[in-house]
N, C-alpha and C positions, 0 to 999 in steps of 0.2 A: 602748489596744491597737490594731496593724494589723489593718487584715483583708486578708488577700491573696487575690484571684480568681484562679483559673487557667483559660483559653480553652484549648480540648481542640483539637487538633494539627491543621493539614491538612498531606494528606499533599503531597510534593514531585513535580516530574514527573520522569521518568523511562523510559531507554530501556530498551525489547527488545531481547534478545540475538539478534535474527537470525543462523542460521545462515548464513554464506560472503554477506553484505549486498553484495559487489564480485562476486560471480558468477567466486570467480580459480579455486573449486574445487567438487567435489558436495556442494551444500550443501542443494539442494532435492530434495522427489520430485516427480519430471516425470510430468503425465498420459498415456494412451495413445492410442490410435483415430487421429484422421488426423494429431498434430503429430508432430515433432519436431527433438528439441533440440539444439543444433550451437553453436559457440562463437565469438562475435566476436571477434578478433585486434587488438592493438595497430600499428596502422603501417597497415591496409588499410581499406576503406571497404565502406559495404553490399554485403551481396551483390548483383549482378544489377541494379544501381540507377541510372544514371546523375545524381546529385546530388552524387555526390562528399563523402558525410557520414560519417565516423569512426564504424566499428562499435563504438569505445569509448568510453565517456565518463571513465575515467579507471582507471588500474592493466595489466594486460595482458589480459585478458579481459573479455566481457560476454556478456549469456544470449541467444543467436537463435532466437530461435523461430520454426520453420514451420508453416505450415496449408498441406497440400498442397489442393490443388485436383481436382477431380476429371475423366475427360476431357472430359465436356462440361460445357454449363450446368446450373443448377436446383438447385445447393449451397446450401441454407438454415440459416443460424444454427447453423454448427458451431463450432466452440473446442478451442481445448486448453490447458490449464492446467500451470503449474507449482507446489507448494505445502510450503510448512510449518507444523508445528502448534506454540503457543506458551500458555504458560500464564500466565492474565488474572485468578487469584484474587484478588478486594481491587477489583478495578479497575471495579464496579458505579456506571453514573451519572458515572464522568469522559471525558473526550473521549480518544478512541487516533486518532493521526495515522499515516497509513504511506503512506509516499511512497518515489517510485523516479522514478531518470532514464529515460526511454524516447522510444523514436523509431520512426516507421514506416513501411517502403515503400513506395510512390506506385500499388501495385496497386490495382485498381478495389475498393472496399466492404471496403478495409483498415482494421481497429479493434482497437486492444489497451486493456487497461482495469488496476486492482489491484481487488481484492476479498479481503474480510475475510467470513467467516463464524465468528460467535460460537454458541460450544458448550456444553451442560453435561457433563461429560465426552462419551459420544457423542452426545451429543442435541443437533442442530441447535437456536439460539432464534433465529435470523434469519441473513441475510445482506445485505449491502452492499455496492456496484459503486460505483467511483470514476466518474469524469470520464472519458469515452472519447476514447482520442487516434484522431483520423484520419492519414492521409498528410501526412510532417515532409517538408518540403524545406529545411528551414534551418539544422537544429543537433537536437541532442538536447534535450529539453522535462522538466520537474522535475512530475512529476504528484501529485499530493495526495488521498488521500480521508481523510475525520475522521466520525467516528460516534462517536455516544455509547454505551459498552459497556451494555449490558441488565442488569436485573436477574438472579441465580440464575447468570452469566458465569464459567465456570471457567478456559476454554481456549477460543482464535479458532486457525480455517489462515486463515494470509495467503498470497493468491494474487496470480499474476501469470496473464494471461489475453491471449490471441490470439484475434479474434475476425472472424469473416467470415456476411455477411448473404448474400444469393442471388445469384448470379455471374450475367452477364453473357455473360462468356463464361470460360473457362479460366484463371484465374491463381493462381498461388501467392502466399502471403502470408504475409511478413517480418515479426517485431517483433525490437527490441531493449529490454532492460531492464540497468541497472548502477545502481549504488548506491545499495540497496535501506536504507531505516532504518523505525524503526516508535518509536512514543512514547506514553506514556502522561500526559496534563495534567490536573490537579484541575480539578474544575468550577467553571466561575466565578463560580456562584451561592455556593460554597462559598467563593471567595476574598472575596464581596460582605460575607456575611454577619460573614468576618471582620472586615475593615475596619468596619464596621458597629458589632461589638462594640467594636473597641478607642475609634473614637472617643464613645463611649458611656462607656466606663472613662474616660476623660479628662475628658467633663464630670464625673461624678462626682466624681472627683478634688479637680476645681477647687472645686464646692461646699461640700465637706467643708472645704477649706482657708478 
């Protein structure tokens, strides 16, 4: 008689449906208080910049985000965020990557970042801050944050985030973001375990024989 094993399934990765990922339309809800939101242009370059760097990184739009400045100094760690919210059920324990093109004006204590916060419907169970980009002089930069989804994860907002520390003196401060993606990858320990089994079936196998 065979005996057949069957290995129980891991699951595949797989993208998020980002709403408007190219920034060509309103795809996101924009924060309030000091930002706002205004549209990079195909064919022209930052605003107000002298770098000469393409407000787009690809399509005919991308998302500018302002942090206005205030008239004088002593502005501490204000932001303005733009966001949406996605649903993460099943997605417990694998890695979610959400990456965007972005680039940022040469203003003094210019910082834009992405961030994920994971939710059980409304209930906050953490939040996560990517890699903060400073002042791009050279091209637009591909930024990355990866977290492991939490236990009890129904739903994350993916944020895009404009960020300014204590001025100096008076500046406004520019970011850009375009080609916004988000993914969800089985954990590795989960692809380990598999390989693990099958080479395991295989001695078996062989002994049997």
């Amino acid at each position: 008689a065979r005996c057949v094993l069957s290995m129980p399934a891991v699951a595949a990765a797989y993208s998020l449906s980002l709403q408007d990922p190219g920034f060509e339309a309103a795809g996101w809800n924009w924060g309030s208080g000091w930002g706002d939101i205004q549209w990079g242009d195909a064919g022209t370059t930052r605003s107000g910049d002298p770098d000469n760097i393409s407000a787009v990184h690809s399509g005919s739009q991308s998302a500018q985000m302002v942090l206005t400045a205030p008239a004088t100094s002593g502005w501490i760690n204000e932001s303005f965020a733009a966001t949406q919210n996605l649903a993460l059920s099943g997605a417990a324990g694998q890695l979610l990557n959400f990456n965007a093109y972005m680039n940022v004006t040469s203003a003094t204590n210019a910082k834009a970042y992405l961030e994920v916060v994971f939710k059980n419907g409304a209930t906050e169970l953490s939040k996560v801050a990517g890699p903060e980009l400073t002042a791009t002089t050279s091209g637009w930069v591909l930024n990355t944050l990866s977290a492991t989804v939490p236990t009890s994860t129904t739903n994350a907002d993916f944020n895009i985030v404009t960020y300014g520390g204590s001025w100096a003196s008076a500046n406004n401060i520019t970011a850009y973001f375009d080609d916004a993606t988000a993914e969800v990858i089985p954990e590795p320990a989960s692809m380990l375990l598999l390989g693990s089994g099958l080479v395991g079936l295989l001695g078996f196998s062989r002994r049997k024989k």
